[in-house]
C-alpha positions in Angstrom: -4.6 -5.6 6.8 -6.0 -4.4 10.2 -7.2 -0.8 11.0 -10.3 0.3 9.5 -13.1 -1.5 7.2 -12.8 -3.7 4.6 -14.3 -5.3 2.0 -12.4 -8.3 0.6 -13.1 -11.2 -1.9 -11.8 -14.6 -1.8 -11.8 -17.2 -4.4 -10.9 -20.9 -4.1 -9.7 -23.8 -6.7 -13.3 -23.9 -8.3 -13.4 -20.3 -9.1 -16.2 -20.1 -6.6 -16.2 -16.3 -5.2 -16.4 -15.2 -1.8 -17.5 -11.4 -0.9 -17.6 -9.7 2.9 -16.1 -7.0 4.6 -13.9 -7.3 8.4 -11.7 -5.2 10.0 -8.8 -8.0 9.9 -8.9 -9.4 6.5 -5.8 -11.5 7.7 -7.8 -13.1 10.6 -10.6 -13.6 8.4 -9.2 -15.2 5.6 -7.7 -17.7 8.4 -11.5 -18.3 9.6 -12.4 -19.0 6.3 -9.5 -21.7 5.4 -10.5 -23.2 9.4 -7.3 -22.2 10.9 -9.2 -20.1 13.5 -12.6 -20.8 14.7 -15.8 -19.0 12.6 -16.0 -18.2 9.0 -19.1 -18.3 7.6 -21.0 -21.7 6.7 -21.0 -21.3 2.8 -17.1 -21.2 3.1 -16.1 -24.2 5.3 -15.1 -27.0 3.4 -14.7 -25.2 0.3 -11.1 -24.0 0.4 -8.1 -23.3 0.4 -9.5 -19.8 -0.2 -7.2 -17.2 -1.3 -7.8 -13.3 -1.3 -8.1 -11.9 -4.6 -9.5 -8.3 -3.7 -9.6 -6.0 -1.2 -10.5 -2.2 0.0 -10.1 -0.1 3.0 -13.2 1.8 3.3 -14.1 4.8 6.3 -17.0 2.9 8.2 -18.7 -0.2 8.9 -21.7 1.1 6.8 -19.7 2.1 4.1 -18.0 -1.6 3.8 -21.6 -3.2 3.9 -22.1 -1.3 0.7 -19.5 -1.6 -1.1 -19.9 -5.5 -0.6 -23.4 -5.3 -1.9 -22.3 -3.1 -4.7 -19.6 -6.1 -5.7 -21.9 -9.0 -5.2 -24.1 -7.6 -7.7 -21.5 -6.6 -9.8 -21.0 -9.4 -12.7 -18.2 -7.7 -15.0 -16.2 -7.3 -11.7 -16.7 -11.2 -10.8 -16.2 -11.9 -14.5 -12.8 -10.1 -14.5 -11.4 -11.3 -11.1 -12.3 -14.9 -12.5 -10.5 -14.6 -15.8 -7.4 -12.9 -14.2 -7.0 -15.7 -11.6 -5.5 -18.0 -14.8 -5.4 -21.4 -14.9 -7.6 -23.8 -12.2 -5.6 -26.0 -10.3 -7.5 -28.7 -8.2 -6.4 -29.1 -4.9 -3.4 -31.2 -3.8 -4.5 -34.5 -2.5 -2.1 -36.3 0.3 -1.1 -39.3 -0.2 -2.4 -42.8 1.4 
């Protein structure tokens, strides 16, 4: 997803829900799981995050909005939470 504005929202094993807008969700998401450098600090160490929303929006402005509009939307987390089914810890290697 590259081109325009997005806002996008991530989730990871703990259900714990991610909202911000980019113009490459893609690279973003990869910043966020510490595959490419930045990210923001309330993400790093908290994934694997996984993408579980996003929208193409017309301007920067408009994205910012839109991603305030979601994070103080509780029936929208509610229902991305529910729909994600069952939680799954993460994987631990092996010693």
């Amino acid at each position: 997803m590259r081109g325009s504005h997005f806002v996008y929202m991530l989730m990871n094993a703990a259900r714990t829900i991610y909202t911000g807008y980019a113009t490459d969700v893609a690279r973003r998401l990869a910043q966020h799981n510490g595959e490419k450098p930045g990210g923001a600090k309330f993400t790093r160490g908290r994934g694997p995050w996984r993408l579980v929303h996003a929208e193409e929006l017309p301007s920067k402005s408009a994205a910012q909005k839109r991603e305030a509009a979601l994070k103080r939307d509780r029936r929208f987390k509610a229902t991305l939470k529910s729909a994600a089914g069952p939680v799954r810890p993460p994987r631990r290697a092996a010693p």
